[in-house]
N, C-alpha and C positions, 0 to 999 in steps of 0.2 A: 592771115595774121592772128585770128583769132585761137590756133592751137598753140601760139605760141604764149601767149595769157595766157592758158594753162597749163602753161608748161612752167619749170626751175631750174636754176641753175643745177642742184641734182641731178633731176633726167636728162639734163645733154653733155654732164661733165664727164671729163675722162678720169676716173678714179685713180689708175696708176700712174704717178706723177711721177717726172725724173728731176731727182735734188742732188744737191751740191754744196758743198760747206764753202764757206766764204774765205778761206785759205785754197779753194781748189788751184791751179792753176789753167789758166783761159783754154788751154790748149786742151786738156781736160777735159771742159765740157765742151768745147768745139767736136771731141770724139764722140761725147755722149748724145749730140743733136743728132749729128751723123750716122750712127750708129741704130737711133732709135726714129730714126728718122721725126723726128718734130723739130720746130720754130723757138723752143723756147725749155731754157733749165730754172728751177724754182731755187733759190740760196736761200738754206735754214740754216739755224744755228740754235740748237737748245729745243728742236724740235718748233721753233717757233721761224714763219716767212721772215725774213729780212731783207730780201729784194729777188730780181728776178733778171735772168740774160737773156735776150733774144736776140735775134738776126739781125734786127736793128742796131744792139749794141754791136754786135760786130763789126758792123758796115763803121762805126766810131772808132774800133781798136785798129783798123785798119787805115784810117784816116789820119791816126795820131801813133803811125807804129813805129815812131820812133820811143815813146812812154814806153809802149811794151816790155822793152828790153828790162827797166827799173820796176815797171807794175803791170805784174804777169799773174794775178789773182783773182776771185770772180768777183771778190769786194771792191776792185779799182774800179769794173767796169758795169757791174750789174745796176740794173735801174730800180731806185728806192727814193720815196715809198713805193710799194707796193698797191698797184690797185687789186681790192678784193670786193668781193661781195660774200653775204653766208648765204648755205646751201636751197635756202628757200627763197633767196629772190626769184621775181616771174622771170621769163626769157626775154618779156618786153622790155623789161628795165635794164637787163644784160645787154640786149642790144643797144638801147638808149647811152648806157652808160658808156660802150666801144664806143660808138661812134663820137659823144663829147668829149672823151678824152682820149681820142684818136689811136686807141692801142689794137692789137691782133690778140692777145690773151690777157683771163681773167684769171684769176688765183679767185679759189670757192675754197671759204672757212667753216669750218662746224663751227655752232654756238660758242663751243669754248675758246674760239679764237684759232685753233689747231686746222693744219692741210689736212681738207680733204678731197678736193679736185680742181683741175684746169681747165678753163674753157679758151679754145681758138677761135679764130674764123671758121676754120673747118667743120665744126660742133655746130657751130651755128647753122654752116651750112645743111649740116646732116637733120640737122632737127626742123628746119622749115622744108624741108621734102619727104619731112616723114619718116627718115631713118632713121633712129636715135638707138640702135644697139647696137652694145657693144660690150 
């Protein structure tokens, strides 16, 4: 654990994030997880996070898919707040932070408040074994 105190959310983020405007339609980013094979879409608006869709929310649109048919946008369904950290949290406190609030992905902000990467489980995983490129 110790490489991982030296470590930040930086060096394990995934820099190229896939985003979504909050008028997307669900079906939309369901292509885009699929597609891109990840767990999770970021919904900006104004260049600014405003919430986030993951597989978990879908396991909910499918539960309540009768809604769907009336609210079929990523804003009905995406989960907000948004947990974030900036780019310099340790990876200690990342994981700290996953596991108290029980989520699989982090949203990592530059100073200015703006995306600049995501971290999964998977990240996590890559970086306590040592592989962190990418």
């Amino acid at each position: 654990m110790s490489e991982a105190k030296r470590l930040t959310a930086a060096d394990i983020m995934t820099k190229i994030v896939v985003t979504s405007g909050p008028n997307s339609e669900i079906t939309e980013i369901a292509t885009k997880m699929q597609r891109n094979k990840i767990g999770s879409v970021v919904i900006t608006e104004s260049r600014k996070v405003i919430g986030i869709v993951t597989e978990r929310d879908f396991v909910r649109v499918i539960e309540n898919i009768g809604v769907l048919l009336d609210k079929n946008r990523a804003r009905h369904h995406m989960t907000k707040p948004v947990i974030t950290v900036e780019s310099d949290t340790s990876v200690a406190n990342v994981i700290r932070l996953m596991r108290e609030k029980n989520v699989r992905h982090l949203v990592v902000l530059n100073k200015n408040g703006e995306l600049a990467g995501i971290i999964s489980s998977q990240d996590l995983t890559k970086a306590t074994t040592g592989d962190v490129s990418q």
